[in-house]
C-alpha positions in Angstrom: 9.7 -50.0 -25.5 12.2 -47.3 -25.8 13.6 -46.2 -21.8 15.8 -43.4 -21.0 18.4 -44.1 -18.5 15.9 -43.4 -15.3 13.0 -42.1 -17.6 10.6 -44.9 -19.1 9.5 -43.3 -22.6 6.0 -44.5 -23.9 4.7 -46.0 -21.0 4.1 -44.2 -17.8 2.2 -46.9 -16.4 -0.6 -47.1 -19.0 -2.1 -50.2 -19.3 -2.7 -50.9 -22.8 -5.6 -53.3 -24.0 -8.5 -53.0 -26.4 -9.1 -49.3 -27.6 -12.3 -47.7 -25.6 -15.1 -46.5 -27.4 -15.0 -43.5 -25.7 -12.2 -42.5 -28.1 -14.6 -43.0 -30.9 -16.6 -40.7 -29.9 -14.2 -37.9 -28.7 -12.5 -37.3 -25.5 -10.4 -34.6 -23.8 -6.6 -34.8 -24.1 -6.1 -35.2 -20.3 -8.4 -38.5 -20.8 -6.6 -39.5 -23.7 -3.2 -40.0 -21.6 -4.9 -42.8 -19.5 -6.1 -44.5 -22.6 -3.1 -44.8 -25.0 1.0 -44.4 -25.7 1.4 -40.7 -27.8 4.7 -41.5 -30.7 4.4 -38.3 -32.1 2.8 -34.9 -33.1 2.5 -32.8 -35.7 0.4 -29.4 -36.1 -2.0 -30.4 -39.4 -0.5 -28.4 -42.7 -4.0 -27.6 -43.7 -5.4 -26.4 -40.4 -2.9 -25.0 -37.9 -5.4 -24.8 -34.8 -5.6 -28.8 -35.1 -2.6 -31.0 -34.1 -2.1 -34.3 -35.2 -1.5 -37.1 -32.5 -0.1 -40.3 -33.1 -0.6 -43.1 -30.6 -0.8 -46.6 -30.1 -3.8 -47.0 -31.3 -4.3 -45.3 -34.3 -3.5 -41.2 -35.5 -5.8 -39.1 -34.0 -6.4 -35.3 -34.0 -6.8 -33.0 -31.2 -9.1 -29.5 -31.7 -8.1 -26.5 -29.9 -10.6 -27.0 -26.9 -8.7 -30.4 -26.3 -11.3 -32.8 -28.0 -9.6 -35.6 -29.5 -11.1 -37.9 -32.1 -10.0 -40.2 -34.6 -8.4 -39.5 -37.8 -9.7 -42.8 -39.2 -10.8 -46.4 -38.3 -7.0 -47.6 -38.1 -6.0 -48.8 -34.6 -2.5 -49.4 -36.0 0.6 -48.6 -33.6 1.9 -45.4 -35.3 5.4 -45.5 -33.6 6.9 -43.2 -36.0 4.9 -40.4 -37.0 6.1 -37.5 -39.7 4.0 -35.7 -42.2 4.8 -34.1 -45.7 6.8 -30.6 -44.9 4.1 -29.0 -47.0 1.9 -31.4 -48.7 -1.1 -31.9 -46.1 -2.3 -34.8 -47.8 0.5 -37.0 -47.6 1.8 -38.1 -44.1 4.4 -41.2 -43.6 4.5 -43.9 -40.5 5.7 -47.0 -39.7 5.3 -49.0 -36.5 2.5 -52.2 -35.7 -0.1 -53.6 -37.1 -2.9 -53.7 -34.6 -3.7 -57.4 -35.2 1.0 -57.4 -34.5 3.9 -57.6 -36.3 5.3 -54.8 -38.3 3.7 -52.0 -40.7 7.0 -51.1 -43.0 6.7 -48.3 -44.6 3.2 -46.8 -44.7 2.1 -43.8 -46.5 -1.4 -42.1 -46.6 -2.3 -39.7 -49.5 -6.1 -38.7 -47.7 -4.4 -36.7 -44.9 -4.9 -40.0 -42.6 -7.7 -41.7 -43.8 -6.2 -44.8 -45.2 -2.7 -45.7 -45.5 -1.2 -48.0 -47.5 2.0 -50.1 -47.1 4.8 -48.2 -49.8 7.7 -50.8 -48.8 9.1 -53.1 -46.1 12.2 -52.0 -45.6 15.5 -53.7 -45.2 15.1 -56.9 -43.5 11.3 -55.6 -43.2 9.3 -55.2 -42.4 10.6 -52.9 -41.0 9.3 -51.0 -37.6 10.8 -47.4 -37.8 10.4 -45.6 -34.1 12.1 -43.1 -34.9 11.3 -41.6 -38.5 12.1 -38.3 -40.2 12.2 -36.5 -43.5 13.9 -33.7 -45.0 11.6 -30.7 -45.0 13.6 -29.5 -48.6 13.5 -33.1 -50.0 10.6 -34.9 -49.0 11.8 -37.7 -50.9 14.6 -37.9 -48.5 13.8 -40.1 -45.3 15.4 -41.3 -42.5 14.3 -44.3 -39.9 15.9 -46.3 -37.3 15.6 -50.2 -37.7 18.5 -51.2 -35.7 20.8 -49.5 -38.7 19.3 -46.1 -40.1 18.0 -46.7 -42.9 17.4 -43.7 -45.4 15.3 -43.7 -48.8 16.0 -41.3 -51.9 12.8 -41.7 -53.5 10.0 -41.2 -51.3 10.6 -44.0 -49.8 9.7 -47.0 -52.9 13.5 -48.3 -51.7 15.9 -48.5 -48.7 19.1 -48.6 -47.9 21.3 -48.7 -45.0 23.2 -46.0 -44.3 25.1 -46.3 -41.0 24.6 -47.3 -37.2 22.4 -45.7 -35.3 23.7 -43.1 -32.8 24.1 -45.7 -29.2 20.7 -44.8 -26.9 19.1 -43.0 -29.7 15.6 -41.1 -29.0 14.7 -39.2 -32.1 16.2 -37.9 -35.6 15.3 -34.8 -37.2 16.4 -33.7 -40.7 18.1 -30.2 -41.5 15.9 -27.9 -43.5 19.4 -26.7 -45.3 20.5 -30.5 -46.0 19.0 -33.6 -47.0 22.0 -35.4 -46.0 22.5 -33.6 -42.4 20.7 -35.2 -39.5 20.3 -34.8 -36.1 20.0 -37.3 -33.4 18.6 -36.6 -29.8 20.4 -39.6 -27.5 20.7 -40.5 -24.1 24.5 -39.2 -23.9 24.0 -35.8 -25.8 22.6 -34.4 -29.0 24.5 -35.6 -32.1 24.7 -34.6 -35.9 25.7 -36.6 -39.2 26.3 -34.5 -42.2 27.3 -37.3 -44.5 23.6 -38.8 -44.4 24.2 -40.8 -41.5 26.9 -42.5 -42.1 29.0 -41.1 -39.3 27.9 -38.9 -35.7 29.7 -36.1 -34.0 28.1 -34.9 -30.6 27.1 -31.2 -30.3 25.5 -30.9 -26.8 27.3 -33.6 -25.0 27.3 -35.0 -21.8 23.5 -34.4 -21.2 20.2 -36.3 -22.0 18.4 -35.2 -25.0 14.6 -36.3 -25.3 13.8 -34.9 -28.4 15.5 -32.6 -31.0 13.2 -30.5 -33.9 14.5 -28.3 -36.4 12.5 -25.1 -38.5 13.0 -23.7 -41.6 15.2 -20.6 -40.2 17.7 -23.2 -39.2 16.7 -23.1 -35.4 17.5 -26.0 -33.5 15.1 -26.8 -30.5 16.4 -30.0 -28.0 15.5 -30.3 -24.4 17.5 -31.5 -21.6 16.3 -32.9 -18.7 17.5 -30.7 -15.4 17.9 -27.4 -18.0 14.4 -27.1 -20.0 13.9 -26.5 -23.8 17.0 -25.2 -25.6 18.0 -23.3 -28.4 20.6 -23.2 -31.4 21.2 -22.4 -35.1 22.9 -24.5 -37.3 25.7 -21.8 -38.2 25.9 -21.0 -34.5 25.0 -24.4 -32.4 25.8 -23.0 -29.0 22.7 -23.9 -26.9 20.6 -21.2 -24.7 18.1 -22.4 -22.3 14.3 -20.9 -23.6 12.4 -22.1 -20.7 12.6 -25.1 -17.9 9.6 -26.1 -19.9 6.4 -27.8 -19.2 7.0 -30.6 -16.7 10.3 -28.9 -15.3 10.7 -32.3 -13.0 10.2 -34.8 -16.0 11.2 -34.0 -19.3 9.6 -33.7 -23.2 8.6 -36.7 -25.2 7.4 -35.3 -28.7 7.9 -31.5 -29.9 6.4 -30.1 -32.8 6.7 -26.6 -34.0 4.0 -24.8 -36.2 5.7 -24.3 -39.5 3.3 -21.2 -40.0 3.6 -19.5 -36.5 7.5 -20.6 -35.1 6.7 -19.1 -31.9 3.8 -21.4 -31.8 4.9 -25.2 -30.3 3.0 -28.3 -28.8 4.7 -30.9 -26.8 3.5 -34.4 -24.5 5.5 -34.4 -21.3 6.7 -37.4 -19.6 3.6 -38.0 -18.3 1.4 -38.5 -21.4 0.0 -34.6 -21.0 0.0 -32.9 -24.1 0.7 -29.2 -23.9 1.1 -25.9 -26.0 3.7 -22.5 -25.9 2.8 -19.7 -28.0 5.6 -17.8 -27.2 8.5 -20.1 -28.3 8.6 -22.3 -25.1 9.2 -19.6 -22.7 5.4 -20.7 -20.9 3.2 -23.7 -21.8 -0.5 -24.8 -21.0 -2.2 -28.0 -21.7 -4.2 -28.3 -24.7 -7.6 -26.5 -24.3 -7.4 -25.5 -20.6 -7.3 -21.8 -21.9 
């Protein structure tokens, strides 16, 4: 379990256990929160209107009235979560097995439907809870085991490439650079632009809960106290959007539609996951409109 200073990330008092067959069958998003940890979300490359939810047990998908069923029969712990910048048949993972240990490296090629183990890792197999890829090079990944690791081929092999940023939350790859990376920590938001090998801090002195970048070099982070923020990588001084959508908590997991930027979906500190359509400014939660 990953905790944030007085935040707990991914557990917010759900008791985990055997997965009900109520998810099975299909259940709302606000049910969904008492029945599972969410790791991560993406809006689906080949339908927009249907956003991809990784959780504890298994990767599910959630329409746009809310209903959430499974992607597949997988109950594996999906504890990081990225798909294929424009491929929507290819999607990457790593995290537990549900029977335990570790998954490595995972990759599915049926947009969910089966994934199969591409390599361990170093001193795998590897559980990467924080894994991201370069949306211009998607043979470029990075993932935090301890070390980041990062692979150059789609991710066949590994390599270590530095230490992880101290307290780190989540990494996120510049659309501009394979080798720049971003790193949302407890103490600030930091960047390498030697592929990890070394960090400076660019929003310091603040908590940053997750960091997500789009292909017009925006840079989205929120800070806990302030709200979602805003930067560009050729001009990264931050502006507050919006005290976003749990303005007492913070944001877990943001995802921005790579079709319609203005377009976001988020899960708050308390499991509830929730969409802006105008850039973060006002949010809803999934399917109450």
């Amino acid at each position: 379990m990953r905790r944030l200073g007085f935040f707990t990330l991914l557990s917010a008092g759900i008791a985990l256990g055997a997965v009900s067959p109520a998810i099975a069958q299909g259940i709302t998003v606000a049910e969904l929160a008492g029945k599972t940890h969410i790791h991560g979300l993406a809006f689906d490359r080949a339908d927009p209107s249907i956003v991809l939810v990784a959780t504890h047990h298994g990767l599910m998908k959630a329409a746009p009235d809310g209903t959430v069923t499974p992607v597949s029969d997988s109950r594996d712990d999906f504890m990081g979560f990225v798909p294929h910048p424009t491929d929507a048949t290819i999607m990457f993972a790593s995290g537990h097995p549900q029977g335990g240990g570790n998954l490595g490296f995972i990759k599915s090629t049926d947009s969910g439907k089966s994934w199969q183990q591409i390599a361990p890792g170093v001193d795998g197999p590897v559980d990467f809870h924080q894994l991201a890829a370069s949306p211009g090079n998607p043979d470029v990944l990075y993932g935090s085991y301890g070390s980041i690791q990062t692979s150059r081929d789609g991710g066949k092999t590994w390599a270590i490439a530095g230490d992880a940023p101290a307290k780190l939350i989540d990494l996120a790859v510049s659309p501009a650079s394979p080798d720049t990376v971003y790193a949302a920590t407890e103490e600030g938001l930091k960047v390498s632009r030697d592929a990890a090998r070394s960090w400076q801090t660019i929003l310091p002195g603040v908590p940053v809960t997750t960091v997500e970048l789009t292909a017009d070099g925006s840079i989205y982070a929120f800070v806990p106290g302030r709200g979602l923020m805003r930067a560009t990588e050729t001009a990264p001084d931050f502006a507050v959007l919006g005290e976003g959508p749990d303005p007492a908590g913070y944001i877990l997991h943001l995802a921005v539609d790579p079709q319609t930027p203005a377009r976001m979906v988020a899960v708050t500190g308390t499991s509830a996951i929730v969409v802006s359509s105008d850039a973060g400014a006002k949010w809803a939660v999934l399917g109450s409109n």
